[in-house]
N, C-alpha and C positions, 0 to 999 in steps of 0.2 A: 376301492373296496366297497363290497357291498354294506346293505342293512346290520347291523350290530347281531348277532346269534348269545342266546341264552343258555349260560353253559352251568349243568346247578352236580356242584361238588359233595360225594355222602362224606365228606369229614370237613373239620376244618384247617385241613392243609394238601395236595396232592403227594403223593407219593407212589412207588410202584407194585400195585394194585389193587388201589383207589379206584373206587366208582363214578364213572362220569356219567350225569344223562345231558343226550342234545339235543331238540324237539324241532329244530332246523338247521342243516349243514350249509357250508359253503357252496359254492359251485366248483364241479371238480378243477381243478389245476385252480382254483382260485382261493383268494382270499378274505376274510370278513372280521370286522372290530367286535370282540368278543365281552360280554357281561360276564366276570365269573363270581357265582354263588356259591358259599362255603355254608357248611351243615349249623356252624355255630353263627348264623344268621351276617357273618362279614362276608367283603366284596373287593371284587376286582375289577380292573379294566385289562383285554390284553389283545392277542391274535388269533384266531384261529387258519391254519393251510391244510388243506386237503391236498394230500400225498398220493392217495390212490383210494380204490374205492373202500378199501376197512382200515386205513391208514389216515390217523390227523396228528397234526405240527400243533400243538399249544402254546404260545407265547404268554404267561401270566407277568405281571406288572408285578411291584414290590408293592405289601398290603398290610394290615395286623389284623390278628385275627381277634375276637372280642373280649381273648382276655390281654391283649393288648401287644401278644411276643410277635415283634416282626418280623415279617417271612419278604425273603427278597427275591427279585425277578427269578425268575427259572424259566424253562423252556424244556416241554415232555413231550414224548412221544405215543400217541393213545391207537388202541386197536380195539374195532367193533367187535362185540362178544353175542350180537343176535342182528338176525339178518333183516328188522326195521330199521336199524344204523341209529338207533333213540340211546341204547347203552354199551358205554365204554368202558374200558378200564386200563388204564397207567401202565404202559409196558414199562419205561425208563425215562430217566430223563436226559437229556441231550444236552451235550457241550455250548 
């Protein structure tokens, strides 16, 4: 895996269509260790896979959010919604 990629969450949880911004992607077909930042200032560690070119794989880790209700691993499916690939938003989340 590459360099760790900064992934900054507009809420404090993902959901399907939630706003992702990513200010650097992986390499295509590849993989990177992802920082996730949530709106109410908590955090993650997880995956990020790039699937195709407006297609990314999110692996989020299990986390709490600040006011403390824990949220468990999931794994979502995100599509780019502007053609600099910077913002995303939560198509589903995956099995």
């Amino acid at each position: 895996m590459s360099d760790s990629i900064q992934v900054q969450v507009a809420d404090s949880h993902l959901y399907p269509g939630c706003s992702v911004r990513i200010a650097q992607l992986p390499e295509p077909a590849g993989a990177a260790a992802a920082i996730v930042e949530f709106a109410d200032g908590s955090g993650a560690r997880g995956t990020c896979h790039r699937l195709a070119y407006d297609e990314l794989e999110l692996n989020v880790d299990g986390y709490a959010t600040q006011k403390r209700h824990p949220v468990d691993a999931r794994h979502w499916l995100l599509l780019a919604v502007d053609a600099t690939h910077n913002s995303w938003r939560v198509k589903r989340r995956l099995p």
